[in-house]
N, CA, C and O of each residue as an XYZ file, in Angstrom:
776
protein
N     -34.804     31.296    -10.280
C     -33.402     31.111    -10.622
C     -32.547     30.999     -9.365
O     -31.801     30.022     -9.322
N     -32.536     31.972     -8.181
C     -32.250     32.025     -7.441
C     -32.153     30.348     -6.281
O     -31.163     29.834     -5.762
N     -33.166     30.054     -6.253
C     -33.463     28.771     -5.545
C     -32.777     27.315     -6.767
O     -32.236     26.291     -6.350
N     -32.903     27.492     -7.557
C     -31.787     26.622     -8.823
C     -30.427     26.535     -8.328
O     -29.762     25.511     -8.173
N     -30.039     27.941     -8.062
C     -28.476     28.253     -7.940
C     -28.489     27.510     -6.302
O     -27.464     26.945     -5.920
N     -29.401     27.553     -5.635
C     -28.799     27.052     -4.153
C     -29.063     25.824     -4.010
O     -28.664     25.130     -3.076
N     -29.916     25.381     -5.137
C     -30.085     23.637     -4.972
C     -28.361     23.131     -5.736
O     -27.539     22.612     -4.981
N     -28.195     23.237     -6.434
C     -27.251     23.366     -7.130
C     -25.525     23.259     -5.913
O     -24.837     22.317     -5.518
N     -25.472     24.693     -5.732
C     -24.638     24.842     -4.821
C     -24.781     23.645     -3.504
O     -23.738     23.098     -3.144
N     -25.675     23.391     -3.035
C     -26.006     22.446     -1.835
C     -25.836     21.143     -2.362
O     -25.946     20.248     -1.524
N     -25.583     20.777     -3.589
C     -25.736     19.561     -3.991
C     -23.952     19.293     -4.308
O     -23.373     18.207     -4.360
N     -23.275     20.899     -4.513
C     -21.836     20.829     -4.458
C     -20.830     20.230     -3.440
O     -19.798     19.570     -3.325
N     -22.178     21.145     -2.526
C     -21.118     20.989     -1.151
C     -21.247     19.499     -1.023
O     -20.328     18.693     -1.169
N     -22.558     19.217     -0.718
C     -22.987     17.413     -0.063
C     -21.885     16.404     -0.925
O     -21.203     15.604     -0.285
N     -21.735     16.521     -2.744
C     -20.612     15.544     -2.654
C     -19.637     16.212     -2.238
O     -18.900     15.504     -1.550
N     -19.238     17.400     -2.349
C     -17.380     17.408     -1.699
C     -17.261     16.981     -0.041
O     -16.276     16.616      0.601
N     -18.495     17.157      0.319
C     -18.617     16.649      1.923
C     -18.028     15.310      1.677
O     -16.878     14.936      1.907
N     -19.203     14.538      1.079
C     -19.056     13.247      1.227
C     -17.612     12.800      0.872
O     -17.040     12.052      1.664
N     -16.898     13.256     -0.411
C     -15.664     12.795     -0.855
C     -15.080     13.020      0.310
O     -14.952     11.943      0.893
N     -14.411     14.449      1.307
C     -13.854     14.329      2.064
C     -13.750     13.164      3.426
O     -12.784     12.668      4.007
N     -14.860     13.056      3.551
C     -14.817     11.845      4.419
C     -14.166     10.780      3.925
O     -13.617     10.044      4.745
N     -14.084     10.485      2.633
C     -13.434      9.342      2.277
C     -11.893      9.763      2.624
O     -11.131      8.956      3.156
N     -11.586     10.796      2.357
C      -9.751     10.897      2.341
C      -9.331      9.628      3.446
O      -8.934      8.560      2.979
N      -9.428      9.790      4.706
C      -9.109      9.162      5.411
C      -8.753      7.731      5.633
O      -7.832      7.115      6.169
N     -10.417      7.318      4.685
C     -10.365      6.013      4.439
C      -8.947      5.394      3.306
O      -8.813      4.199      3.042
N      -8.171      6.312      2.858
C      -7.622      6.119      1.746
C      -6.054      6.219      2.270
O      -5.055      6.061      1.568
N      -6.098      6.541      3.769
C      -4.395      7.272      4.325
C      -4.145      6.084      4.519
O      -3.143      6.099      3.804
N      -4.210      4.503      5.058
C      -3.913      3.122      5.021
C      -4.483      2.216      4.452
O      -5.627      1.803      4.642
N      -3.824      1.918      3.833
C      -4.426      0.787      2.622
C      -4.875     -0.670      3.712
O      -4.288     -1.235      4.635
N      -6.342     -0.892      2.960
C      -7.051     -2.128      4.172
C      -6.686     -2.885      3.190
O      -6.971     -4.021      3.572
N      -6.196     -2.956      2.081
C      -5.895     -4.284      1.252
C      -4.522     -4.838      1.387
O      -3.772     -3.896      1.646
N      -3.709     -6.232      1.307
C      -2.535     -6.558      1.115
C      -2.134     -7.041      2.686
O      -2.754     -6.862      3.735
N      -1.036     -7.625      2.465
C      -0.934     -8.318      3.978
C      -0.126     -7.403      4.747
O       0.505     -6.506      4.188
N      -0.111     -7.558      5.871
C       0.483     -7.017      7.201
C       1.605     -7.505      7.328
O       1.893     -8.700      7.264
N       2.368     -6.535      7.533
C       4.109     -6.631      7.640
C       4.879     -5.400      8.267
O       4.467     -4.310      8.663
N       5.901     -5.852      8.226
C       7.185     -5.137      8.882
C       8.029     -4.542      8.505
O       8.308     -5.165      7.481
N       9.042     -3.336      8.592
C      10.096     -2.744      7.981
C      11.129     -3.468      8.983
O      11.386     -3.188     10.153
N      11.594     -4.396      8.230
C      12.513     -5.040      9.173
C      13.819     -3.955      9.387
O      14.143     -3.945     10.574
N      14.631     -3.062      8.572
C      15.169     -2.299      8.301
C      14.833     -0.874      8.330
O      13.618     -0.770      8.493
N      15.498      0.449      8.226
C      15.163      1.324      7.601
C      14.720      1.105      6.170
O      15.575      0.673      5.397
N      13.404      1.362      5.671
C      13.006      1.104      4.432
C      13.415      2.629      3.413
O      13.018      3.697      3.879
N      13.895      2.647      2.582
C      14.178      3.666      1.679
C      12.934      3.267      0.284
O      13.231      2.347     -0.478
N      11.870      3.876      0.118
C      10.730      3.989     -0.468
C      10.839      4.755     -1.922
O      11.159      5.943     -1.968
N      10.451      3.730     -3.508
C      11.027      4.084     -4.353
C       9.672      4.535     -5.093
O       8.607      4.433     -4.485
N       9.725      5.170     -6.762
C       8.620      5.140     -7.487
C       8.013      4.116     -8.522
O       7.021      4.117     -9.250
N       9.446      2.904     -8.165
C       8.982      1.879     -9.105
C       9.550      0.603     -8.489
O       9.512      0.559     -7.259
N      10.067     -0.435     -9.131
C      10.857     -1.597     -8.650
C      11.921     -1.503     -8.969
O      12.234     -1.828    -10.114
N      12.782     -1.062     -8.142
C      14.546     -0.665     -8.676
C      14.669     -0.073     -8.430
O      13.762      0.742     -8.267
N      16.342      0.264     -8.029
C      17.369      1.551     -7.346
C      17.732      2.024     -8.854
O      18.909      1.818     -9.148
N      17.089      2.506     -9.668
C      16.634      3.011    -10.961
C      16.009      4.334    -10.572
O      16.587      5.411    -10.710
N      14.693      4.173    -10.037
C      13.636      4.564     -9.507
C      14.321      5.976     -8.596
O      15.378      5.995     -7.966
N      13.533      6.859     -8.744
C      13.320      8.058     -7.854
C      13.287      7.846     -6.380
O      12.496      6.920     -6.563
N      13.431      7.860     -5.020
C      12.780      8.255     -3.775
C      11.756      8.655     -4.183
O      11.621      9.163     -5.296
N      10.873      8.498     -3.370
C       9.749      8.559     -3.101
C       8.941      8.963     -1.452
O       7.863      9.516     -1.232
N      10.260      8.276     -0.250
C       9.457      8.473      0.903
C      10.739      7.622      1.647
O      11.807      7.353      1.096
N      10.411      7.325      2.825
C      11.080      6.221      3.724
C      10.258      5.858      4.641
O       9.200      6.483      4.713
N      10.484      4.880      5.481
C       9.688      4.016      6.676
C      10.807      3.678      7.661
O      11.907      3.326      7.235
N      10.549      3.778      8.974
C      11.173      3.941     10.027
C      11.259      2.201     10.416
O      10.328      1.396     10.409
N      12.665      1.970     10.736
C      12.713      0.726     11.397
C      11.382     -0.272     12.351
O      10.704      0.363     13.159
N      11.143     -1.616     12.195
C       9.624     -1.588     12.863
C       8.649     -0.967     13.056
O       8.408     -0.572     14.197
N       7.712     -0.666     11.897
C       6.896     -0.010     11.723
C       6.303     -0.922     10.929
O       6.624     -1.649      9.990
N       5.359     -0.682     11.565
C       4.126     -1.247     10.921
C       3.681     -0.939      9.503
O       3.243      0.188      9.267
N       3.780     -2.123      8.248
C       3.223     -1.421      6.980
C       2.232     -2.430      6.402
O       1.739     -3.281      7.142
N       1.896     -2.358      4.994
C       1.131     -3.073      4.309
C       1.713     -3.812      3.112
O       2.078     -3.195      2.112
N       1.771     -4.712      3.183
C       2.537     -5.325      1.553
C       1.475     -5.636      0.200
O       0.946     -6.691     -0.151
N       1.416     -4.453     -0.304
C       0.563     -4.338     -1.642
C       0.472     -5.383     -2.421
O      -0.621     -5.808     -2.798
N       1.525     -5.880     -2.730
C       2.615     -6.889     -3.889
C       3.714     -6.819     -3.846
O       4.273     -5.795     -3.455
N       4.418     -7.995     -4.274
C       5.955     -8.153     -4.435
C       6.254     -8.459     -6.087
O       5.453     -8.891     -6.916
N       7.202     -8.213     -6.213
C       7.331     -8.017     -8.075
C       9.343     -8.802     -7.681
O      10.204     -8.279     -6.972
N       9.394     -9.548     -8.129
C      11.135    -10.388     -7.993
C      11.118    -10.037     -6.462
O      10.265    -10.421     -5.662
N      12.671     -8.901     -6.071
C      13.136     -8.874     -5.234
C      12.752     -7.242     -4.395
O      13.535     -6.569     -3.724
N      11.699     -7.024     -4.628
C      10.740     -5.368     -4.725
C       9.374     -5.244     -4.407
O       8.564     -5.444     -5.312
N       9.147     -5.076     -3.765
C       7.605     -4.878     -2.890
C       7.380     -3.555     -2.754
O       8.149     -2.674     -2.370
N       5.732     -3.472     -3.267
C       4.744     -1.768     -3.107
C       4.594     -2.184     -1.771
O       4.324     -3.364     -1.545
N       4.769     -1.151     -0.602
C       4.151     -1.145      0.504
C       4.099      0.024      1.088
O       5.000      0.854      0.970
N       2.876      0.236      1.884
C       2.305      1.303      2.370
C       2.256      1.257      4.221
O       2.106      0.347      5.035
N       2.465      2.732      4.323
C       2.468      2.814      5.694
C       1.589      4.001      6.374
O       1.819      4.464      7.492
N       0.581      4.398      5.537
C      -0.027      5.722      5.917
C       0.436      6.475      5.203
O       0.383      6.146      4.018
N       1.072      7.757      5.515
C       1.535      8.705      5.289
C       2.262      8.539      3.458
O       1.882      9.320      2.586
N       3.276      7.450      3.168
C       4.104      7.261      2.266
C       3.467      5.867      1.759
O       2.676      5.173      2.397
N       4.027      5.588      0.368
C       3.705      4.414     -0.120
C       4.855      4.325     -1.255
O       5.097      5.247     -2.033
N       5.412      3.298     -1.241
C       6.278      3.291     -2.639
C       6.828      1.605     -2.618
O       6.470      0.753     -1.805
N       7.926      1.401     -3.914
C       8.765     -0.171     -3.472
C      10.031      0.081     -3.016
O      10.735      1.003     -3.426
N      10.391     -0.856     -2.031
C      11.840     -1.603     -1.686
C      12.133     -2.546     -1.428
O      11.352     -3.477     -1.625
N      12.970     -2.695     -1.054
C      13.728     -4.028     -1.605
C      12.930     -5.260     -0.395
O      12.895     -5.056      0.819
N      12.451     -6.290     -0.961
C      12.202     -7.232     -0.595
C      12.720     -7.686      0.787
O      11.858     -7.807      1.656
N      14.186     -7.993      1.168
C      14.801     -8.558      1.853
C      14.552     -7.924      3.111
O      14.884     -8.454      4.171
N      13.786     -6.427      3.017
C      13.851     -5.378      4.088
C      12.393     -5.828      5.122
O      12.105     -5.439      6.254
N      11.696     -6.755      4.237
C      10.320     -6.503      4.762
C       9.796     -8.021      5.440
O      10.110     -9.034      4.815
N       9.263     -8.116      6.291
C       8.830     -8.920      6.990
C       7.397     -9.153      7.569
O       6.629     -8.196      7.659
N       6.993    -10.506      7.994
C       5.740    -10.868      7.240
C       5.147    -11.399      8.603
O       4.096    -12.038      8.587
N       5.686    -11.188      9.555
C       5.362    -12.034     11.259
C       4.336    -11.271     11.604
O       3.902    -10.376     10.878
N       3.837    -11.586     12.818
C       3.039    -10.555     13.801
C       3.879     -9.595     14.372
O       3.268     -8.721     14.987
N       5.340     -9.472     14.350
C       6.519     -8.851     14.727
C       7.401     -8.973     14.155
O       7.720     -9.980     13.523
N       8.404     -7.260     14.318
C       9.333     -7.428     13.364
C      10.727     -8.323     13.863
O      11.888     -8.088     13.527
N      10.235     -9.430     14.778
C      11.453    -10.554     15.097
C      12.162    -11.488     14.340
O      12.748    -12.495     14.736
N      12.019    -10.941     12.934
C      12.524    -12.069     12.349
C      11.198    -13.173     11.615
O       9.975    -13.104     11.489
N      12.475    -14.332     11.194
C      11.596    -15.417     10.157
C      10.868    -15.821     11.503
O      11.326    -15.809     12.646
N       9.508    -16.210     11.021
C       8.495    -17.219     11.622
C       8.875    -18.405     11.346
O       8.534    -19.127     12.283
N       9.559    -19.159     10.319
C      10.022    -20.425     10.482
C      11.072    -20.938     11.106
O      11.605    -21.930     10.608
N      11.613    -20.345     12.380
C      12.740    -20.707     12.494
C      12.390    -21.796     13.413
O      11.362    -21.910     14.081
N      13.666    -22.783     13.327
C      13.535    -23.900     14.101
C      12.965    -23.724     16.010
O      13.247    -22.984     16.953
N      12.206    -24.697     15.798
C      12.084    -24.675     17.580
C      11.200    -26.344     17.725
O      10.132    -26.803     17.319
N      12.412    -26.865     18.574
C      12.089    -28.147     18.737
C      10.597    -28.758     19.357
O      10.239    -29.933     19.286
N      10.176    -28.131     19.702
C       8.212    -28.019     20.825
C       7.319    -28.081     19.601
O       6.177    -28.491     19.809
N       7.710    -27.675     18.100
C       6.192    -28.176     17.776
C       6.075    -29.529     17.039
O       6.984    -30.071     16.410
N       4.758    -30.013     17.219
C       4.127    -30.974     17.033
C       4.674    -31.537     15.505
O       4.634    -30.754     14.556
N       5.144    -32.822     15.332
C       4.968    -33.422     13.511
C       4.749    -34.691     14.063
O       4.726    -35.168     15.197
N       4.538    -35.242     12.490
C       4.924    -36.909     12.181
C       3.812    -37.332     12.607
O       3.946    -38.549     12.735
N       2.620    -36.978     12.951
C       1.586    -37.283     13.606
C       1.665    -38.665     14.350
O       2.822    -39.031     14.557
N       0.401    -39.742     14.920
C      -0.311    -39.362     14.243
C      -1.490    -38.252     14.452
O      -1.366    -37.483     15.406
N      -2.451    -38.154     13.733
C      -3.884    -36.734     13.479
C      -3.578    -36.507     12.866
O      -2.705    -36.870     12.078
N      -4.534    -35.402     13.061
C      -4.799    -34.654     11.587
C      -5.378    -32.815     11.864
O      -4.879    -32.272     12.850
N      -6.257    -32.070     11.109
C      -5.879    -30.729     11.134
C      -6.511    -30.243     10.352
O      -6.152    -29.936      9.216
N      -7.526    -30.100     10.823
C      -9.212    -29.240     10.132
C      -9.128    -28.143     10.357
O      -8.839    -27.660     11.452
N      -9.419    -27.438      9.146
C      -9.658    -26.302      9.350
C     -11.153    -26.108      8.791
O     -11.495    -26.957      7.966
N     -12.324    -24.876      9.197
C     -13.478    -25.193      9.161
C     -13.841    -23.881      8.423
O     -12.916    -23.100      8.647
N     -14.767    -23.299      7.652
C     -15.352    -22.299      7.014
C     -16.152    -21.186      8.204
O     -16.408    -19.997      8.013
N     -16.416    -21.951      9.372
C     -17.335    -21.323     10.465
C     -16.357    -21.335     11.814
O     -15.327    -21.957     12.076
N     -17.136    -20.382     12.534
C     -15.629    -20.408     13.856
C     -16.561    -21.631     14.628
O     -17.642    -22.122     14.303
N     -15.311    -22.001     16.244
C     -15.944    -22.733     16.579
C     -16.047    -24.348     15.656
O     -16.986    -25.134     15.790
N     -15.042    -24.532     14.883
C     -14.761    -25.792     14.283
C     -16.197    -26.118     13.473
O     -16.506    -27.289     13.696
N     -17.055    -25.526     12.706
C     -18.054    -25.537     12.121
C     -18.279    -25.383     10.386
O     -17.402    -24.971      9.626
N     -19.572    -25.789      9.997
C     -19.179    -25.982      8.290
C     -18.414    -26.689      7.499
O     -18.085    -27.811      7.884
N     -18.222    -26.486      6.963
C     -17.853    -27.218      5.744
C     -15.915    -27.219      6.105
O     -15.327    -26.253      6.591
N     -15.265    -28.517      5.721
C     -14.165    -28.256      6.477
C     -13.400    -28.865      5.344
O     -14.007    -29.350      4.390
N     -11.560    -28.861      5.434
C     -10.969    -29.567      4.588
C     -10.005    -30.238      5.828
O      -9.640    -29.475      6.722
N      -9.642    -31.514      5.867
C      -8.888    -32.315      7.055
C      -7.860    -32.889      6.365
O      -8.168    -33.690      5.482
N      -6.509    -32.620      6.604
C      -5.293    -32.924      6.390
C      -4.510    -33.912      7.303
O      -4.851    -34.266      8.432
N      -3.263    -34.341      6.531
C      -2.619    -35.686      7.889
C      -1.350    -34.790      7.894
O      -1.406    -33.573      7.721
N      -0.037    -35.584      8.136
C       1.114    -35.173      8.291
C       1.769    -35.444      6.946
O       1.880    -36.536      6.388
N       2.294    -33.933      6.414
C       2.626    -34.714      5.135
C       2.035    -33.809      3.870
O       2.644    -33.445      2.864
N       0.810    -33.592      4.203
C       0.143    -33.018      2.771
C       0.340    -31.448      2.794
O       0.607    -30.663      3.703
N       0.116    -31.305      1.516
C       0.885    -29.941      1.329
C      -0.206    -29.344      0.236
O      -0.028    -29.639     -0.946
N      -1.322    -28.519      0.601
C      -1.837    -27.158      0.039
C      -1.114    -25.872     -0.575
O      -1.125    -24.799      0.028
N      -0.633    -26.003     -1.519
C       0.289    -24.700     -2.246
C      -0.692    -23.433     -2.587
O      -0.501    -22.240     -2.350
N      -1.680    -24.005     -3.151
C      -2.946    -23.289     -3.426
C      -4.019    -23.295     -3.251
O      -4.657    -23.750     -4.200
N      -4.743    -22.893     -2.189
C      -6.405    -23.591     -1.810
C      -7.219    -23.413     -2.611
O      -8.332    -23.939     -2.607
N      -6.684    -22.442     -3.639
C      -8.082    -21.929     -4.404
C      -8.240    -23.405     -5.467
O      -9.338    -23.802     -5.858
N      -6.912    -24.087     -5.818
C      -7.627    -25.091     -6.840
C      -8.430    -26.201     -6.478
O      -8.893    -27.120     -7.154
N      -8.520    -25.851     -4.941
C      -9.456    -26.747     -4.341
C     -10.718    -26.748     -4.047
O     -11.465    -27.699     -3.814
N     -11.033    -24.972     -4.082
C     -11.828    -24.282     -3.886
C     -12.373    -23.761     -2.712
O     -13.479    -23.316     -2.406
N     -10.933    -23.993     -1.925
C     -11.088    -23.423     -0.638
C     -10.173    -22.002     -0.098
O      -9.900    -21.762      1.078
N      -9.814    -21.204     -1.228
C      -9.376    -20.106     -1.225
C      -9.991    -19.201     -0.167
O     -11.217    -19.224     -0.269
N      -9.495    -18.290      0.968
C      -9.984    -17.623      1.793
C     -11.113    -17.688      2.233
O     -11.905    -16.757      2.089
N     -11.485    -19.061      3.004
C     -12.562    -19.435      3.340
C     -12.913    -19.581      4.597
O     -14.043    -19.351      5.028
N     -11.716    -20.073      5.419
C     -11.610    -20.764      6.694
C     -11.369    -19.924      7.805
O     -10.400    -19.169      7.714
N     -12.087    -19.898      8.889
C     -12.187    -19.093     10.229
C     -11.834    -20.424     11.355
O     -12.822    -20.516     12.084
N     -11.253    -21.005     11.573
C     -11.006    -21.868     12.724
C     -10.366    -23.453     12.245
O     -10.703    -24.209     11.334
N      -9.323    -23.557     13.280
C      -8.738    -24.665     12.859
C      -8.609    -25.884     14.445
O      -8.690    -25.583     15.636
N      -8.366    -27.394     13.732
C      -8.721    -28.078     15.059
C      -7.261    -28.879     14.641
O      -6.933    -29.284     13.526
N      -6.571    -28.957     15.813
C      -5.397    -29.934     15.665
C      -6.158    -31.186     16.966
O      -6.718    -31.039     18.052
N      -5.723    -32.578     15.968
C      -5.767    -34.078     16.610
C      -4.731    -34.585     16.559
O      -4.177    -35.011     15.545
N      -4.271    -34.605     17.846
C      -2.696    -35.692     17.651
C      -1.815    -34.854     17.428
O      -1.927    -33.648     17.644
N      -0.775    -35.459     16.939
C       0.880    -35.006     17.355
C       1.192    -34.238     16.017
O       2.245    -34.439     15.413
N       0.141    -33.261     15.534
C       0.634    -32.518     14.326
C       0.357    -30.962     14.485
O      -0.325    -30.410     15.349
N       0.974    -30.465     13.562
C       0.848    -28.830     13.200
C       0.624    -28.005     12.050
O      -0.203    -28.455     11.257
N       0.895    -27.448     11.904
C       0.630    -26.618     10.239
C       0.975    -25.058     10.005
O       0.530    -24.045     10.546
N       1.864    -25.236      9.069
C       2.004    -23.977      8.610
C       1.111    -22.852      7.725
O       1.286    -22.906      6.508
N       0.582    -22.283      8.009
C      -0.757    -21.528      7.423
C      -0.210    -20.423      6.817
O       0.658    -19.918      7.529
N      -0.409    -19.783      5.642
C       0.103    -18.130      5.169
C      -1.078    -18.017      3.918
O      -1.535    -18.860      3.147
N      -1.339    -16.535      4.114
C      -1.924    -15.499      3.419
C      -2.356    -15.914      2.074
O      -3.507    -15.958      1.638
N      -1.337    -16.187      1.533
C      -0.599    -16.237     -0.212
C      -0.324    -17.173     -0.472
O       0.399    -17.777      0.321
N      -0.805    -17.943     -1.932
C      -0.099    -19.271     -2.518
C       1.132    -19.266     -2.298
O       1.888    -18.300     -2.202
N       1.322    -20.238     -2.225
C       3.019    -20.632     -2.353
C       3.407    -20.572     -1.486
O       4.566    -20.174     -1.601
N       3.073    -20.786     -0.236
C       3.611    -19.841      1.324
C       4.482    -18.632      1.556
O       5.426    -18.430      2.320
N       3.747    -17.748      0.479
C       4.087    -16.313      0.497
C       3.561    -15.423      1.942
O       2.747    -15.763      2.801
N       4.302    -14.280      1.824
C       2.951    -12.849      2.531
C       3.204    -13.454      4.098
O       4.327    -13.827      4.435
N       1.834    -13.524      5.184
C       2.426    -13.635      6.507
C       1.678    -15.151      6.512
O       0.672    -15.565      5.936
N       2.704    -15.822      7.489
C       2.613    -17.198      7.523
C       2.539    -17.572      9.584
O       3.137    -16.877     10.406
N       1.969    -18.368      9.811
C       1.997    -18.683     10.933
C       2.058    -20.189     11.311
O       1.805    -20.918     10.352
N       2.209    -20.544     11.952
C       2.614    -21.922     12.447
C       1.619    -22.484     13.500
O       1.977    -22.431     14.676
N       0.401    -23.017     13.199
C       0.227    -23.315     14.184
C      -0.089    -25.231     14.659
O      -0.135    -26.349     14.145
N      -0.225    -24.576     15.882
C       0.258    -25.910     17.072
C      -0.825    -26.428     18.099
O      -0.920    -27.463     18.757
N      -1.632    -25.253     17.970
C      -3.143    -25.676     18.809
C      -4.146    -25.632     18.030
O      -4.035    -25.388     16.829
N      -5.344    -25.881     18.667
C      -6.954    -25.699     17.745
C      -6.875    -23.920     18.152
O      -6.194    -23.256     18.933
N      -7.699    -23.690     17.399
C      -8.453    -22.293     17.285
C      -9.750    -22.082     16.701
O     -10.101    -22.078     15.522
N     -10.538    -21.868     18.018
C     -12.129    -21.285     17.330
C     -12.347    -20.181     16.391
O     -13.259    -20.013     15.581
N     -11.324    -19.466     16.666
C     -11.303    -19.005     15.757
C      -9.769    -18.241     15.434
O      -8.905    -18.023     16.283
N      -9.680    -17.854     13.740
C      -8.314    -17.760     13.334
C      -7.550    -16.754     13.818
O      -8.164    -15.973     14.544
N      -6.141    -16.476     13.605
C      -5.923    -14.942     13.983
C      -6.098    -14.021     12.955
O      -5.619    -14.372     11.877
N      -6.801    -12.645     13.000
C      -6.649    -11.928     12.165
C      -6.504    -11.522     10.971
O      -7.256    -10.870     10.246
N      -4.897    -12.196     10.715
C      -4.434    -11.833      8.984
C      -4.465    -13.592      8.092
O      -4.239    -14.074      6.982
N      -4.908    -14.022      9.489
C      -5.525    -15.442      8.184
C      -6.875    -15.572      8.258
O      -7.289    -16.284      7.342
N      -7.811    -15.131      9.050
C      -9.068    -15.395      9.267
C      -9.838    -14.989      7.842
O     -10.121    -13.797      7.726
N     -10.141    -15.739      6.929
C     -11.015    -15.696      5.450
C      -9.466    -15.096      4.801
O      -9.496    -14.543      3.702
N      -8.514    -15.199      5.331
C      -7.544    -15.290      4.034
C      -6.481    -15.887      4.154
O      -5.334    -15.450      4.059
N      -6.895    -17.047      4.397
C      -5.601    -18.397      3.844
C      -5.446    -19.114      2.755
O      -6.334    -19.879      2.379
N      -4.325    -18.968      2.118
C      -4.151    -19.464      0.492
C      -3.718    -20.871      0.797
O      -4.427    -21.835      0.510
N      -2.491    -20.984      1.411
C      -1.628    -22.354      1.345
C      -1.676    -22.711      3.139
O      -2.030    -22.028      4.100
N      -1.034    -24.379      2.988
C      -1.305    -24.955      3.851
C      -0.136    -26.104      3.987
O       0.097    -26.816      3.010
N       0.579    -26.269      5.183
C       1.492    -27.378      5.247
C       1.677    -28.560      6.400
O       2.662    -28.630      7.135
N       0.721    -29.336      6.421
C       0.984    -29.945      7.586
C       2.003    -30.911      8.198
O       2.264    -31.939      7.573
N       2.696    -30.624      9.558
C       3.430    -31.584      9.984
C       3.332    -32.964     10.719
O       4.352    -33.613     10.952
């Protein structure tokens, strides 16, 4: 009986061991795109100044954008997680503001064109665009979060983001890349070339 009770007990501890190790994994959410508190964020329990507090997020700080629901986004920052208001949150590699803002240096009107490839290093299976065409959704193409590297030919560019619709974080780019950056690398939805 004795040796029952300590297999038993040892088999307690090993999962609460194991669960604890997970906590950690669970203090920043690895899912949802990478973003910004462009603002002091005031952190709610639902979508709406309805909603309870819940937490806050410190000006430029680094968070996670869960989802957006209208004008209300779940986003997480470690410690706190809740929604606010849309307008607060930002979607760059920095909290500088829109990524689309005008700047006369990049590339349109081609002519080229603007492969992007499934393999780094411009490799695999690829989809090649001109100036002009417009990817809202890759997945109905069946190229939903696929692509690790992109090749610009000629006098064009492309707007790349996360999320259909050119939602979530979007980047602009203007050169080839062997490979992608980061928060588009196997997750680019939409596509806009200039």
């Amino acid at each position: 009986m004795d040796s029952v009770m300590k297999s038993f007990l040892r088999a307690v501890l090993s999962v609460g061991f194991g669960l604890s190790l997970l906590i950690p994994a669970f203090a920043f959410s690895d899912v949802g795109s990478h973003g910004w508190a462009l603002q002091d964020l005031t952190l709610r329990t639902g979508p709406g100044a309805a909603y309870e507090v819940s937490g806050e997020v410190a000006e430029n700080s680094a968070i996670r954008v869960l989802r957006c629901q209208v004008n209300w986004c779940l986003v997480d920052n470690g410690p706190d997680r809740g929604w606010t208001s849309r307008e607060r949150v930002g979607f760059g590699k920095t909290p500088e503001g829109p990524l689309f803002s005008i700047q006369p240096d990049y590339p349109a009107g081609g002519p080229g064109s603007v492969c992007f490839y499934e393999g780094r290093n411009f490799t695999g299976a690829s989809l090649c665009a001109k100036s002009g065409q417009v990817f809202t959704d890759l997945k109905l193409y069946g190229y939903d979060n696929r692509f690790l590297s992109v090749e610009i030919n000629g006098n064009v560019s492309a707007a790349a983001c996360r999320d259909r619709g050119f939602q979530s974080y979007c980047e602009r780019i203007i050169e080839s890349q062997p490979v992608l950056h980061q928060y588009l690398a196997r997750n680019l939805s939409s596509i806009r070339v200039y």
